[in-house]
MARTOR-98249 format. One line per field, with one value per residue (C-alpha): residue number from 1; z, x, y. Coordinates in nm, 2 decimals. Example, Ala and Ser with C-alpha at 12.3 -4.5 7.8 and 13.67 -1.06 7.14 Angstrom:
tivo: (1,2)
z: (0.78,0.71)
x: (1.23,1.37)
y: (-0.45,-0.11)
***
This chain:
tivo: (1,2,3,4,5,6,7,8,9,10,11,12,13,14,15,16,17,18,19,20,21,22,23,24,25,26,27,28,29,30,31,32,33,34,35,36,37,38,39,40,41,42,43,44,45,46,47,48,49,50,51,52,53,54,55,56,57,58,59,60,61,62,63,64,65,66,67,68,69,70,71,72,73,74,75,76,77,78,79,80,81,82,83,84,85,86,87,88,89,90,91,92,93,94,95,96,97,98,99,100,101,102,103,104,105,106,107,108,109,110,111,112,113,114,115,116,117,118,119,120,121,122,123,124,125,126,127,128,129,130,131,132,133,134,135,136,137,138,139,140,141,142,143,144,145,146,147,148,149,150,151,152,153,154,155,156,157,158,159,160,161,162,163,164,165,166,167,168,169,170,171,172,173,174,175,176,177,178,179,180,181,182,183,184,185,186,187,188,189,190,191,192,193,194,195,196,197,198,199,200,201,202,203,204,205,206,207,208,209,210,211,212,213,214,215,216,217,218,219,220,221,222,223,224,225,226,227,228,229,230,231,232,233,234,235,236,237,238,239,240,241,242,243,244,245,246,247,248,249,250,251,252,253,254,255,256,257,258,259,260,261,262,263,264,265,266,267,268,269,270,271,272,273,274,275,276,277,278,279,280,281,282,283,284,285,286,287,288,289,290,291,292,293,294,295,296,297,298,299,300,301,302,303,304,305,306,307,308,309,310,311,312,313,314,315,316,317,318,319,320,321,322,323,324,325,326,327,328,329,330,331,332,333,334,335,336,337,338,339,340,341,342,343,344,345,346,347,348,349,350,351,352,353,354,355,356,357,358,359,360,361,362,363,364,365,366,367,368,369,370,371,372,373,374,375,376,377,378,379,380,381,382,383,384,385,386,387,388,389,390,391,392,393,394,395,396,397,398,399,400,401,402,403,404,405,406,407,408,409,410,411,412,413,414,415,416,417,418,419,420,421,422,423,424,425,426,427,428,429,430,431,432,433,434,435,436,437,438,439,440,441,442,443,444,445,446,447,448,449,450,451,452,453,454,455,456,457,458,459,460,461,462,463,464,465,466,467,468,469,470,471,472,473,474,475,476,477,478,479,480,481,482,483,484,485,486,487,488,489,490,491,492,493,494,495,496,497,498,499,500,501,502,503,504,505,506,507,508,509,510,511,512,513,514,515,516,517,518,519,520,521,522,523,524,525,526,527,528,529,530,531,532,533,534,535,536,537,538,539,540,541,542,543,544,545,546,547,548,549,550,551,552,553,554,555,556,557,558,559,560,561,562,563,564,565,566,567,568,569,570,571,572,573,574,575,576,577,578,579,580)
z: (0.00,0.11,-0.22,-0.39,-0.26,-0.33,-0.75,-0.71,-0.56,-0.84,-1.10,-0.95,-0.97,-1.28,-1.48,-1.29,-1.41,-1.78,-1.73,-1.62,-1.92,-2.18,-2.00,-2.06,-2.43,-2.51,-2.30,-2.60,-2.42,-2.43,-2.70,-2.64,-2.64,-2.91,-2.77,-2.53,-2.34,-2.11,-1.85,-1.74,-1.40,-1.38,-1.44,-1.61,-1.78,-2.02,-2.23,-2.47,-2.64,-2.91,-2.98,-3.22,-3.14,-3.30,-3.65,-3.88,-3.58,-3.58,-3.18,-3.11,-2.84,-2.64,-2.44,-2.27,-2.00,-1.70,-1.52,-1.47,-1.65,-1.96,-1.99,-2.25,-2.40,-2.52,-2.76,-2.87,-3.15,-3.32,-3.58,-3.75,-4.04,-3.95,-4.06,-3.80,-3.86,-3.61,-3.62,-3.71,-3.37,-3.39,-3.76,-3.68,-3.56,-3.87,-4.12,-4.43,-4.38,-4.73,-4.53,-4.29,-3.98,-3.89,-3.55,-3.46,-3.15,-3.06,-2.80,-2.80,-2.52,-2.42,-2.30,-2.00,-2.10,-2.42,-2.58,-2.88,-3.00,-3.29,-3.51,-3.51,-3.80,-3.82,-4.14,-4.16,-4.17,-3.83,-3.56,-3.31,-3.30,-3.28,-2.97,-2.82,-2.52,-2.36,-2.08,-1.92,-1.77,-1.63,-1.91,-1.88,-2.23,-2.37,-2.71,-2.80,-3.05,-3.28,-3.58,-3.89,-3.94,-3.83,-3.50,-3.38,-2.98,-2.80,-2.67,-2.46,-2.59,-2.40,-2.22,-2.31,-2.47,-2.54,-2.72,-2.91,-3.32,-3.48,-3.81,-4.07,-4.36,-4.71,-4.63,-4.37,-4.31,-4.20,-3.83,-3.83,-3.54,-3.52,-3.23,-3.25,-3.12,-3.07,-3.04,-2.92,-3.02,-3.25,-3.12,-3.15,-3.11,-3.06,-3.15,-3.06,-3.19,-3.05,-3.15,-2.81,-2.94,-3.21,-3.52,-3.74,-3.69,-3.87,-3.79,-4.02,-3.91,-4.10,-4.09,-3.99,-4.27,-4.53,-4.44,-4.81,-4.76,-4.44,-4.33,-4.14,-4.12,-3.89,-3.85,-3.60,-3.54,-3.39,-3.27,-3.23,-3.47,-3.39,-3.54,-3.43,-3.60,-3.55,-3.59,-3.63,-3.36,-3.46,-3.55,-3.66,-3.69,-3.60,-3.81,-3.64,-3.80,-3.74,-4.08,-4.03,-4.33,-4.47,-4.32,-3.99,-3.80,-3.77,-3.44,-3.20,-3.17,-2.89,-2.99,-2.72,-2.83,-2.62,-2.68,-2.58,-2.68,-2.56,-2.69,-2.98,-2.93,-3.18,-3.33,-3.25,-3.46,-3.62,-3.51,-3.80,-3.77,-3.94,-3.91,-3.97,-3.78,-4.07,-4.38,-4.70,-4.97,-5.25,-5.60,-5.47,-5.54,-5.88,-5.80,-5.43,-5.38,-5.02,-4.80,-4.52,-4.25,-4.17,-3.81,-3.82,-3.47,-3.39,-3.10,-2.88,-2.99,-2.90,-3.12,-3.32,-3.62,-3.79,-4.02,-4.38,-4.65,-4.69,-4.88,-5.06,-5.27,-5.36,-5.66,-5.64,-5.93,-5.82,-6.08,-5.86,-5.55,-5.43,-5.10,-4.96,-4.67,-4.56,-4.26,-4.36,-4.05,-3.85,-3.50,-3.55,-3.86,-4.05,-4.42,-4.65,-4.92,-5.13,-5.40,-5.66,-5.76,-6.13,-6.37,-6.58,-6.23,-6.29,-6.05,-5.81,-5.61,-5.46,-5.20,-5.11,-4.84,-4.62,-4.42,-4.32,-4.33,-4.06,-4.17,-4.01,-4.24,-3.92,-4.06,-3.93,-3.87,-4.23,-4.29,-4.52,-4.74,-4.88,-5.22,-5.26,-5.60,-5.76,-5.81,-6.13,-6.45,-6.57,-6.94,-7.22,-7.01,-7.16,-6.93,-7.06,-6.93,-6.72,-6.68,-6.69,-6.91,-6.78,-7.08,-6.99,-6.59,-6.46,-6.26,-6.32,-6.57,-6.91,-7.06,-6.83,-6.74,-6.59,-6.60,-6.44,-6.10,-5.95,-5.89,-5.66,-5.78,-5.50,-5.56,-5.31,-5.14,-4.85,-4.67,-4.74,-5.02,-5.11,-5.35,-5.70,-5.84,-5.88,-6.21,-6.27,-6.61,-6.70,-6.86,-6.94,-6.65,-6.63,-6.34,-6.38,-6.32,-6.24,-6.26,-6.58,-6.56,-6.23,-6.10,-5.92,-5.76,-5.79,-5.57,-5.78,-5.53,-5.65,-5.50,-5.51,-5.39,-5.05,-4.91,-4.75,-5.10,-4.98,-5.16,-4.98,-5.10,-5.25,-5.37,-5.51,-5.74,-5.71,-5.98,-6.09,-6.35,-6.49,-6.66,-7.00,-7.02,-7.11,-7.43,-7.76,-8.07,-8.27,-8.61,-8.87,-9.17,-9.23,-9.58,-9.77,-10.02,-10.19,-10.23,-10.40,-10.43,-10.50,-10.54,-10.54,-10.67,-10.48,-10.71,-10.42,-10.36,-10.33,-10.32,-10.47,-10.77,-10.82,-10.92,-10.90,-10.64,-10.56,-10.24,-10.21,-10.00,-9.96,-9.91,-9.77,-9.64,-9.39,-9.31,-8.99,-8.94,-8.60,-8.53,-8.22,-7.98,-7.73,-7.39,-7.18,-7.47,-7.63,-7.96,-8.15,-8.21,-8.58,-8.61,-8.34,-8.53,-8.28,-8.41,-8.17,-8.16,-7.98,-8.29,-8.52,-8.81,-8.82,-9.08,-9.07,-9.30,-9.30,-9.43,-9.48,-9.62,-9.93,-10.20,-10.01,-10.31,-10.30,-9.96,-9.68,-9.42,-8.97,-8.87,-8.50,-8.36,-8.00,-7.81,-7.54,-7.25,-7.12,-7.31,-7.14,-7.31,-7.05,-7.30,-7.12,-7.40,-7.42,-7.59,-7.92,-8.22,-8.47,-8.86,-9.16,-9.49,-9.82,-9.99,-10.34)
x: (0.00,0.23,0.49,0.13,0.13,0.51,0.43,0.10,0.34,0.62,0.37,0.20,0.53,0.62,0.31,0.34,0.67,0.57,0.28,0.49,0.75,0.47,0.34,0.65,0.69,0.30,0.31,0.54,0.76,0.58,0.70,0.93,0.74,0.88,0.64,0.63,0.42,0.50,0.24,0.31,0.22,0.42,0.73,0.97,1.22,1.17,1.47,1.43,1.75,1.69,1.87,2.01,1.76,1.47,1.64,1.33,1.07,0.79,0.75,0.51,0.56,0.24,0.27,-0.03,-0.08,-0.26,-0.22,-0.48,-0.26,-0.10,0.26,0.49,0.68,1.06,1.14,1.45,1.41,1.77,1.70,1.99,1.84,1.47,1.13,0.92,0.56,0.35,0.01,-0.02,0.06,0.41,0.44,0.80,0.91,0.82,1.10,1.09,1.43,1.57,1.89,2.13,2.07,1.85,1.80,1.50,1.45,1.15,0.81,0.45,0.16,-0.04,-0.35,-0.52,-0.61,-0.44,-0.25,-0.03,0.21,0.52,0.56,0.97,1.00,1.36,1.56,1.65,2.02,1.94,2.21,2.19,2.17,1.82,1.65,1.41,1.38,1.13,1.11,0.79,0.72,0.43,0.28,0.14,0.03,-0.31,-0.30,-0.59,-0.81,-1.06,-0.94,-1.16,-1.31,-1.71,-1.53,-1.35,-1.33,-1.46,-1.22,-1.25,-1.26,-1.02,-0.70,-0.40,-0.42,-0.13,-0.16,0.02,0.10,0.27,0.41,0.16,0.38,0.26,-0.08,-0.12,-0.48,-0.37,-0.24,-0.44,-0.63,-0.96,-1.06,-1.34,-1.44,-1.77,-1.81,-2.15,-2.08,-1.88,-1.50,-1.12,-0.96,-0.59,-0.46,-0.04,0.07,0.40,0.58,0.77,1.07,1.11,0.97,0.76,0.40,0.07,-0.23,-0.56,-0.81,-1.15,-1.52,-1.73,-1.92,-1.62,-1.38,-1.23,-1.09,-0.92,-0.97,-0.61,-0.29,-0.04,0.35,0.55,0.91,1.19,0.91,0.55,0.32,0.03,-0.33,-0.53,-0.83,-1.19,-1.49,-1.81,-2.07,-2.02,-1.84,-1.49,-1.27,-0.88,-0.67,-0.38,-0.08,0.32,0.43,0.81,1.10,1.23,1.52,1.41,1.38,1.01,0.91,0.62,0.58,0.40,0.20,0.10,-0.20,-0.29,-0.60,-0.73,-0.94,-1.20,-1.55,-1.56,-1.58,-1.84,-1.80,-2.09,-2.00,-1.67,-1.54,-1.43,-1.27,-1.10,-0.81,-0.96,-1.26,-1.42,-1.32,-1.38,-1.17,-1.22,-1.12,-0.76,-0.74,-0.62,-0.28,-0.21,-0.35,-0.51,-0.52,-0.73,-0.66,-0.87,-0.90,-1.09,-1.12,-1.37,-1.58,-1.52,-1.10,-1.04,-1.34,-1.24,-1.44,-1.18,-1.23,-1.22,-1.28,-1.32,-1.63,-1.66,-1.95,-2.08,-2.05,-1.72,-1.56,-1.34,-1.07,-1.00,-0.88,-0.63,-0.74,-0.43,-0.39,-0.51,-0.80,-0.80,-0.78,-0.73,-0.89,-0.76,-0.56,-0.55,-0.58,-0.55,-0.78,-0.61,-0.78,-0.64,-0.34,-0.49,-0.43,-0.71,-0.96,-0.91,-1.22,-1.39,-1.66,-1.94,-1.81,-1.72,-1.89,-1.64,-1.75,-1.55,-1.69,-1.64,-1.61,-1.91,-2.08,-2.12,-2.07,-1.89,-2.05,-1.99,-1.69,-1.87,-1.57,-1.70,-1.56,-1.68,-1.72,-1.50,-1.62,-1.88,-1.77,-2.04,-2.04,-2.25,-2.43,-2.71,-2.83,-3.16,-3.33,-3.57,-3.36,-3.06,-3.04,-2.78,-2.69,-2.35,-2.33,-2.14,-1.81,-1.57,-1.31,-1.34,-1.18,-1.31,-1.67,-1.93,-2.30,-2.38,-2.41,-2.61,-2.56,-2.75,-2.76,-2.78,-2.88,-2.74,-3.07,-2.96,-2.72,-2.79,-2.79,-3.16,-3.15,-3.30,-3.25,-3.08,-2.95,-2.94,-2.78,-2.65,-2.91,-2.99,-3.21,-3.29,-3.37,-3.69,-3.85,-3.50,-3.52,-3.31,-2.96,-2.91,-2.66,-2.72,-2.45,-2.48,-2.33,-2.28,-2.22,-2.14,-2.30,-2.33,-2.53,-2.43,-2.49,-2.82,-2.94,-2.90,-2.67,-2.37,-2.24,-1.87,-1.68,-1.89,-1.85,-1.99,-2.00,-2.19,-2.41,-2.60,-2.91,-3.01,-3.14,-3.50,-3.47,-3.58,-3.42,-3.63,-3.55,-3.57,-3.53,-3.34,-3.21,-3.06,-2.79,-2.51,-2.73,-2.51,-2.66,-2.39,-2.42,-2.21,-2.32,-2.33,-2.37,-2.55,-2.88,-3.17,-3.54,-3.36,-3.15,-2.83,-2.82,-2.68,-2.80,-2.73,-2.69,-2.78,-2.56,-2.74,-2.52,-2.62,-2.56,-2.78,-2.78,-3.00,-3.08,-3.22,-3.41,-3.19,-2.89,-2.95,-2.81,-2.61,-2.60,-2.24,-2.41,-2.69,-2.65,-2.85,-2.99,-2.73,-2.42,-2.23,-2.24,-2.02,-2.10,-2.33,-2.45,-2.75,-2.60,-2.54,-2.39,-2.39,-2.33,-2.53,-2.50,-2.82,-2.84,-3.02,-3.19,-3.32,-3.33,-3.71,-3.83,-3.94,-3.71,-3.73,-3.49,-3.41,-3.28,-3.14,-2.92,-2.67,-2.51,-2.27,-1.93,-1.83,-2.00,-2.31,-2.39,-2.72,-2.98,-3.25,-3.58,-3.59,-3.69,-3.80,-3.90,-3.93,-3.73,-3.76,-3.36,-3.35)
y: (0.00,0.23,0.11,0.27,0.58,0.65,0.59,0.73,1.07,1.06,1.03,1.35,1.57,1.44,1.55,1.89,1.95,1.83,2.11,2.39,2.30,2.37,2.64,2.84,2.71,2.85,3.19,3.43,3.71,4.06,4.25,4.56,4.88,5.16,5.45,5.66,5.90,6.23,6.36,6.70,6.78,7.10,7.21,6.96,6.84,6.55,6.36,6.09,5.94,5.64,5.40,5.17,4.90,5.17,5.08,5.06,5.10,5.41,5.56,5.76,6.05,6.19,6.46,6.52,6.87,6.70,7.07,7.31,7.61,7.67,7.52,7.63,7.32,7.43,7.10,7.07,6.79,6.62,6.37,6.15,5.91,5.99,6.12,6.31,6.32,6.59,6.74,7.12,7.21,7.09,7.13,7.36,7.03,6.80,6.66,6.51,6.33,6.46,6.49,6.28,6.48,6.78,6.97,7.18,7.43,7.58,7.61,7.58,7.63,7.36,7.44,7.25,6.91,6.94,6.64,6.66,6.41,6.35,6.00,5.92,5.64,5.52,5.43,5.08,5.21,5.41,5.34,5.66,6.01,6.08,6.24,6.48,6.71,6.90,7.16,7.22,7.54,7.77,7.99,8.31,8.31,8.08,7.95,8.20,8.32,8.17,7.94,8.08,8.41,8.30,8.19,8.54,8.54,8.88,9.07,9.41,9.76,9.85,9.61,9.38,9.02,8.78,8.48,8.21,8.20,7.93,7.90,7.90,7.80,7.84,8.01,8.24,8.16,7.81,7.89,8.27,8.38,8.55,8.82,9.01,9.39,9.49,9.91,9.98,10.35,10.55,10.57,10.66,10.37,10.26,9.94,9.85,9.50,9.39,9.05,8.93,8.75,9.00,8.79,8.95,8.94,9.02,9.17,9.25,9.46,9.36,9.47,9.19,9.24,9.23,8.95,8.99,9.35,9.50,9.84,9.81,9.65,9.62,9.43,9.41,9.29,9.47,9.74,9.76,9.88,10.11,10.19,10.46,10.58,10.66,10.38,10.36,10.14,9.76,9.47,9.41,9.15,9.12,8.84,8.77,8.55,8.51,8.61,8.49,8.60,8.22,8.31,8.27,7.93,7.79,7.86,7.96,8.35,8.54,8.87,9.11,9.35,9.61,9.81,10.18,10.45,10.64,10.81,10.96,11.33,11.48,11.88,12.08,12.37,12.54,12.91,13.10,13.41,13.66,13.86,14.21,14.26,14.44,14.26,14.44,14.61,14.86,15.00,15.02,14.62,14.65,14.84,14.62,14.26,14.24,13.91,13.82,13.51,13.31,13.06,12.78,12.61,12.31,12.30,12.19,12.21,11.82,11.68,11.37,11.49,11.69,11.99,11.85,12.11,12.50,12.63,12.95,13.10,13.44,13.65,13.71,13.52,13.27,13.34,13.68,13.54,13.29,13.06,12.90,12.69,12.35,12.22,11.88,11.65,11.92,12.08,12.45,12.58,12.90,12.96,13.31,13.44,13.72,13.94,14.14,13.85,13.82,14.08,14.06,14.13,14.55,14.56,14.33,14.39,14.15,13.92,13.60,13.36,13.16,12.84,12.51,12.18,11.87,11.50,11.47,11.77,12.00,12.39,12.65,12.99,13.24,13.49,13.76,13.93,14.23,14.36,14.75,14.82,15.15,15.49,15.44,15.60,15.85,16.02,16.14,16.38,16.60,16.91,17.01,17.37,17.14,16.78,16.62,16.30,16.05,15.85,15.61,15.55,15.24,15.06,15.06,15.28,15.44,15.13,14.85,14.96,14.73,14.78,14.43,14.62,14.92,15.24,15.46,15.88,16.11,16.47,16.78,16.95,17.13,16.98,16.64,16.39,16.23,15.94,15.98,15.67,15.33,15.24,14.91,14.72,15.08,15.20,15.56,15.75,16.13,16.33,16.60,16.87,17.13,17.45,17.64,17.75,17.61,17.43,17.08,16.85,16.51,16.17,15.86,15.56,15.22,14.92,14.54,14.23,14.14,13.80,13.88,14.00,14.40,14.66,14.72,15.07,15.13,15.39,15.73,16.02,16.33,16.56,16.91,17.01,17.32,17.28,17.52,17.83,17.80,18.04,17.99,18.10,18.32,18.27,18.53,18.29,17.98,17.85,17.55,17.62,17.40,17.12,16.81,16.44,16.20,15.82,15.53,15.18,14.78,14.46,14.26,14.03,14.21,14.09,13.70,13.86,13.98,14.36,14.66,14.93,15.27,15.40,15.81,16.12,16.47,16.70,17.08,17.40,17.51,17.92,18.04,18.39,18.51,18.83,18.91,18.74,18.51,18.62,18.36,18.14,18.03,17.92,17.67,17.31,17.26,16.93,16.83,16.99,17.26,17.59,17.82,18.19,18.48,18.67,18.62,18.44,18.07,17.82,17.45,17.20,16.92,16.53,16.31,15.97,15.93,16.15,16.46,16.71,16.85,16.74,16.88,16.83,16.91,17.12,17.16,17.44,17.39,17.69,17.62,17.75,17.57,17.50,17.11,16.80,16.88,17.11,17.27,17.27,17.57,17.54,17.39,17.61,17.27,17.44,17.28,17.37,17.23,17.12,17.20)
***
């Protein structure tokens, strides 16, 4: 029994040993593990050195933040005989392995939570020399922003951001970030973009409403780069991108924007004034040119709606004066208006409106210049026994007359000047009921339209006149002798044929005999020919157009006294004599 037991017992162990010998021949060795995976907690340092045994392997680094913060990653990647594949997040670190050995330094924020990872895939002729290093760190700075347009992240009218900007490669737009700026009224805002590390960096400043076409743009490298401008309540759109030169390493960039402003200060009116507090000139313009300043101040004097333009109307042309100076963009600036620079402008007169426009289209109050027409010209006077016929009375000068304007005639009673009449379009105008052979004085004054539609009185004239005697020739007998009708002949068209026509001169001599002298009087004018003398006998002679020989023809008979081109007409003595 007991003999039993003892084979029963070696028969035991020896199938247990048989088991646990093809136990270990079925259970395979675990295979070594190529990847490998860093979880940051907080600040770090993380090394990775591979090996000859990752000779045509693939390993797979993932770095995963398991903190609460953002933690900058500086990676430091060396690669000897292999390809690095990474995600757009670590594309600075990505090679292509189109040489032996490469070596790539840079950062990039991971955000709480955030995992990223890089592919290593080794050559088969891979010994060593490949490795990668990271140093984890607290950041300050969130990868920030959104990634397209539609997804811009608010940000404050007024503060600081920082944020993260990687590489974007070929196409800006591919690592871009969006901010948006909501203005619930009109303001002046300032915008200063400043790269950190010194690389250049991009921003776009966009309507919301026009993502194709930026309003702004600003770059910044070695120094910031500053906006400032004035914009209206909405929605706009800031594109942000690290625009690196190709000389420059790929890398993670840091932007800093700060933002200020304030209300926008809206003009409620523009002062103008001018430098002479009664601004007008006269007939002296022509010989020295006369210039008037002009300050133009919005109010109140810090308003962000600038002056933009100066106005001037009136009747004033503007070939005769000269506006110089600027008020674009500007809260207070001064500007000139001369007269009298062109030579053609002998006279000006009328005025000339000045008013200064905002941006906004708020006016300034008006600057009324006033040109005072010159001293009007008055000739071809006729003084009658009874009235005084004005014939020519204008502005201007015997050569450069104007009758576009009024003129107002004053006549002397007493000792003061009553208006007779204003001619207008220089037209003639006689003034009635005088008494003979007196003398009247008479006040020419020049005047023009002024803004308000009023005359605004210039420079005068006076002058003097003495009417006629109020005689009448008595005439004894008057004549025609010397009578001669000449011809000459016109081959022209008349009445639709071609013909020859004669055209007729009457020639004449005219003698007047009167039955006494005319005191006072300096002679006769004879059917307006001057006839000087004081006696009784007069002798004209006379030329009418056309064949006269046989008619009955009017004679006047007119004395005068006075011996200037006033002439002071008596009483006409009209008779009829027949020329033969």
């Amino acid at each position: 029994m007991k003999k039993t037991n003892r084979q029963t017992a070696k028969l035991l162990s020896l199938v247990m040993a048989i088991l646990a010998v093809l136990c270990i021949i079925s259970v395979p060795v675990k295979a070594q593990d190529y990847n490998h995976s860093f979880i940051i907690t907080g600040p770090d340092t993380y090394r990775i050195a591979f090996g000859e045994d990752y000779r045509g392997k693939e390993s797979v680094t993932t770095i995963r933040n398991q903190t609460t913060i953002p933690m900058r990653l500086d990676i430091q990647r060396s690669v000897a005989r292999t390809k690095v594949v990474t995600p757009p997040k670590l594309k600075q670190f990505e090679w292509i392995e189109n040489s032996l050995t490469n070596t790539s330094s840079g950062f990039v924020i991971l955000e709480p939570g955030e995992t990223i990872s890089m592919t290593f895939i080794f050559r088969s002729d891979y010994s060593s020399g490949s490795s990668c290093m990271l140093t984890a760190t607290r950041s300050n700075i969130s990868d920030i922003g959104g990634k397209a347009f539609v997804q811009a992240q608010p940000i404050p009218v007024e503060g600081s951001i920082s944020g993260a900007l990687m590489d974007y490669g070929l196409n800006p737009d591919e690592n871009a970030r969006y901010f948006s700026l909501s203005l619930a009224t009109k303001r002046y805002v300032n915008l200063e973009l400043i790269s950190n590390n010194k690389n250049q960096v991009t921003a776009w400043f966009y309507s919301k409403n026009n993502s194709t076409s930026h309003m702004a743009k600003l770059e910044s490298d070695a120094s910031a780069d500053h906006f400032s401008g004035i914009l209206d309540a909405g929605d706009y759109v800031l594109k942000l991108a690290y625009t690196r030169r190709q000389s420059t390493p790929a890398r993670t960039e840091v932007f800093t924007l700060n933002i200020s402003g304030r209300e926008y200060i809206q003009a409620t009116g523009v002062t103008l004034t001018c430098s002479s507090s009664n601004p007008s000139f006269d007939s002296r313009i022509k010989k020295k040119a006369k210039t008037f300043t002009i300050t133009a101040t919005t109010v109140p004097a810090n308003s962000d709606d600038k002056m933009s333009c100066i106005l001037a109307d009136g009747n004033i042309p503007g070939s005769d004066y000269l506006i110089s100076g600027n008020v674009e963009g500007q809260n207070q600036a001064t500007f000139t208006i001369t007269y009298g620079i062109a030579s053609w402008a002998h006279y000006t007169y009328g005025y000339t409106r000045l008013s200064v426009k905002t941006e906004a289209g708020v006016l300034s109050n008006n600057v009324d210049i006033i040109g005072k027409a010159a001293a009007p010209v008055v000739s071809d006077v006729t003084s009658y026994y009874n009235k005084i016929l004005f014939n020519k009375c204008q502005i201007g000068d015997s050569m450069y007359p104007s009758a576009s304007q009024p003129v107002k005639v004053y006549m002397k009673s007493g000792k003061k000047w009553v208006l007779k009449a204003t001619v207008k379009n220089g037209r003639p105008f006689q003034i009635k009921k005088l008494k003979p052979n007196t003398k009247y004085q008479f006040k020419f004054v020049s005047a023009c339209k002024g803004p308000d539609g009023s005359l605004i009185n210039g420079s005068s004239t006076v002058k003097t006149y003495r009417t006629g005697r109020k005689v009448k020739p008595a005439i004894r007998s008057i004549s025609v002798s010397n009578v001669k009708v000449t011809y000459n002949s016109r081959f022209e068209k008349y009445m639709g044929k071609w013909t020859w026509r004669k055209y007729y001169t009457t020639r004449f001599t005219v003698n007047v005999q009167l039955k006494k002298q005319l005191p006072g009087t300096q002679g006769l004018y004879i059917d307006g020919v001057k006839c000087k003398g004081k006696g009784t006998s007069f002798k004209v002679n006379l030329s009418y157009s056309g064949n006269h020989r046989g008619r009955k023809t009017p004679i006047n008979v007119i004395p005068y006294s006075n011996t200037s081109r006033d002439k002071g007409l008596g009483i006409n003595a009209k008779t009829k004599v027949i020329i033969r």
